[in-house]
C-alpha positions in Angstrom: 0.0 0.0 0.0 2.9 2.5 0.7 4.4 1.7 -2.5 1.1 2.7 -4.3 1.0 6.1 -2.2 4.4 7.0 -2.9 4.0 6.7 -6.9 0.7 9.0 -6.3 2.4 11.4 -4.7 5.6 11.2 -6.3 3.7 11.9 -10.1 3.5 15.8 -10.8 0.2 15.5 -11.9 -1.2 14.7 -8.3 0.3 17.8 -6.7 -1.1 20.1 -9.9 -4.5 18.0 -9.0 -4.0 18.9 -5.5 -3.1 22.5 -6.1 -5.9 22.9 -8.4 -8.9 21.4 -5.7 -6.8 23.7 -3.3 -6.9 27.3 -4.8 -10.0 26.4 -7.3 -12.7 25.7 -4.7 -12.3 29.1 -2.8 -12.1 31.0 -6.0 -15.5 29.0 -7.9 -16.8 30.2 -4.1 -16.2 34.1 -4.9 -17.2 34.2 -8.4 -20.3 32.2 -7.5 -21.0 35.0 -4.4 -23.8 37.7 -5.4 -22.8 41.2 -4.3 -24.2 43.0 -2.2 -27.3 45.2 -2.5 -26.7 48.5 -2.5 -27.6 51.0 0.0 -30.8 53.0 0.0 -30.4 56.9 -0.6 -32.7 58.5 1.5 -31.7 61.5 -0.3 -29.5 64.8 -0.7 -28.6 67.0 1.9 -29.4 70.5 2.3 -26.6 73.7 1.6 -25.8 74.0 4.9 -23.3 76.6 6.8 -20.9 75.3 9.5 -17.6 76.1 10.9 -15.1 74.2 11.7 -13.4 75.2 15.7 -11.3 77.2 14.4 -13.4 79.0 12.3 -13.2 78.2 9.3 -16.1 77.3 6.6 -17.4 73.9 6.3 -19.5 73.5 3.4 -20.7 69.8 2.8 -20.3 70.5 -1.2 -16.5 70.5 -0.1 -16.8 67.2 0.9 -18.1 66.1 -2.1 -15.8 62.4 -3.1 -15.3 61.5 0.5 -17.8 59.0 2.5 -18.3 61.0 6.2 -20.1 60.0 9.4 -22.3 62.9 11.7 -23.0 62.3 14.8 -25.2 65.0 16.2 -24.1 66.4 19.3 -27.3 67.9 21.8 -26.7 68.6 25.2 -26.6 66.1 27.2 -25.5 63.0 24.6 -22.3 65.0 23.5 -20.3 62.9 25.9 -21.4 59.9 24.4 -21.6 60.7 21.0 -17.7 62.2 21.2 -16.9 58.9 22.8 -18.5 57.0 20.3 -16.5 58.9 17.0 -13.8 58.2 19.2 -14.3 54.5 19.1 -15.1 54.9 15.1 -12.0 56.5 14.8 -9.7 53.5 15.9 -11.8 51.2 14.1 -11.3 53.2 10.9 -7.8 54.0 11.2 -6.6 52.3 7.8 -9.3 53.8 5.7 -7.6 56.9 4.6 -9.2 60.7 3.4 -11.7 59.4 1.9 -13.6 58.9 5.0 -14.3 61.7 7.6 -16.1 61.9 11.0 -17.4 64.6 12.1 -19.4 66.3 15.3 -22.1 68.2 14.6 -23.4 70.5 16.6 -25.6 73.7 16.9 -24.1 75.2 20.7 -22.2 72.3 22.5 -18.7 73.1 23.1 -16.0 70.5 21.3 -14.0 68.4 23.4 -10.7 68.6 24.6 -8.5 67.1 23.2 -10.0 66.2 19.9 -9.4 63.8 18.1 -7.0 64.0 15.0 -9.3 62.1 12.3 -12.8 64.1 13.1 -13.8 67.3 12.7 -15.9 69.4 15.2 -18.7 71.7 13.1 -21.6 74.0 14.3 -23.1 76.9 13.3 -26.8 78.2 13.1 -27.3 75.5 10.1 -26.6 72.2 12.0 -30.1 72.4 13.4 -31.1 72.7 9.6 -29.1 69.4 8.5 -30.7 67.6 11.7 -34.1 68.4 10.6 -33.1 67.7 7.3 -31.7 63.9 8.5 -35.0 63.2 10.7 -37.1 64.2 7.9 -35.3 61.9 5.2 -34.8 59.1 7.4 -39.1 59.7 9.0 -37.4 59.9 12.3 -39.4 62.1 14.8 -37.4 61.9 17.4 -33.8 63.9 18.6 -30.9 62.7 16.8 -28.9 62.6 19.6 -26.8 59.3 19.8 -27.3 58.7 16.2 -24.7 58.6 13.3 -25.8 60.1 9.8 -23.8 57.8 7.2 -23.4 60.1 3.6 -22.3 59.4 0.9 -19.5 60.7 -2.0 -22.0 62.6 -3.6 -23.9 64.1 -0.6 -27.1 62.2 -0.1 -27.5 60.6 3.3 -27.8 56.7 2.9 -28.7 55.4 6.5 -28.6 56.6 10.2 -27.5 54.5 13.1 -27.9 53.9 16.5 -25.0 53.6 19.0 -25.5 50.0 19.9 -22.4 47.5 18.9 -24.4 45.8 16.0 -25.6 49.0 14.5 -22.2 49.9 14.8 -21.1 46.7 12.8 -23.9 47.4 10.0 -22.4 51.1 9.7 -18.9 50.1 9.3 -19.9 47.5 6.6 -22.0 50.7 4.5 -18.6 52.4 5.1 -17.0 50.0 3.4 -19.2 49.6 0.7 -19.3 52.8 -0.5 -15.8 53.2 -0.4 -15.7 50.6 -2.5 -18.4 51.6 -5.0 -16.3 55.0 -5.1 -13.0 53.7 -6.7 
């Protein structure tokens, strides 16, 4: 019997076989795989006018090619929502600047120290682009503790909660779209 394994796996053909079966079932797998539905638009933003915390103009048309994440800051939820962009933040790290996250917010004051991959916006409009959000997304209710996902073009696509598997659901859109974008 040995002697009748050894010729098997001594003839070149076997390994090619066994190559073959090794690499060829994965990669019948992926081809086979449907992708993935794309994501809903809820539809475009309003013009909007924020600043930055230094000052400066933020104008969502500037941000027109990147994917970016609001998280509405009210009073009272500003702790968590900074902890939660926070949190984004590391788990986005290897994205790149095609991604933002940003805090909006009409009055709260940003945090100390903030972090380097999010911005901090308000102004008189962010109340606007909150409306704005509830209304495309039928959501009556404060945004507070909520994270607005839009897209490269400026529509809003979905809005989160902050539990860990909305969380999950949000960093897969991110991904998608990214990837729809190159």
């Amino acid at each position: 019997m040995t002697a009748a394994v050894e010729r098997l796996v001594g003839r070149p053909l076997f390994w090619v076989g066994c190559m073959a079966l090794l690499f060829g079932v994965p990669f019948a797998s992926g081809l086979s795989r449907q992708a993935p539905p794309s994501l809903p638009v809820l539809g475009p933003l309003p013009a909007v006018s924020l600043e930055d915390d230094e000052g400066s103009p933020v104008d969502p048309a500037a941000l027109r090619g990147q994917v970016w994440v609001a998280g509405f800051l009210e009073e009272g939820s500003a702790a968590e929502v900074v902890k939660l962009l926070s949190r984004l933040q590391a788990r986005t790290r290897n994205v790149g600047s095609a991604f933002t996250l940003m805090a909006v917010s009409h009055g709260a004051e940003p945090p100390a120290p903030r972090p380097r991959r999010w911005r901090y916006v308000r102004g008189r409009d962010a109340d606007r682009l909150a409306d704005a959000t509830a209304s495309l997304t039928g959501t009556s209710t404060p945004l507070a503790a909520k994270l607005l996902l839009v897209d490269g073009e400026g529509r809003a696509r979905s809005v989160h909660t902050t539990d860990p598997a909305s969380i999950d659901r949000l960093l897969g859109e991110v991904t998608l779209l990214l990837a729809s974008a190159r």
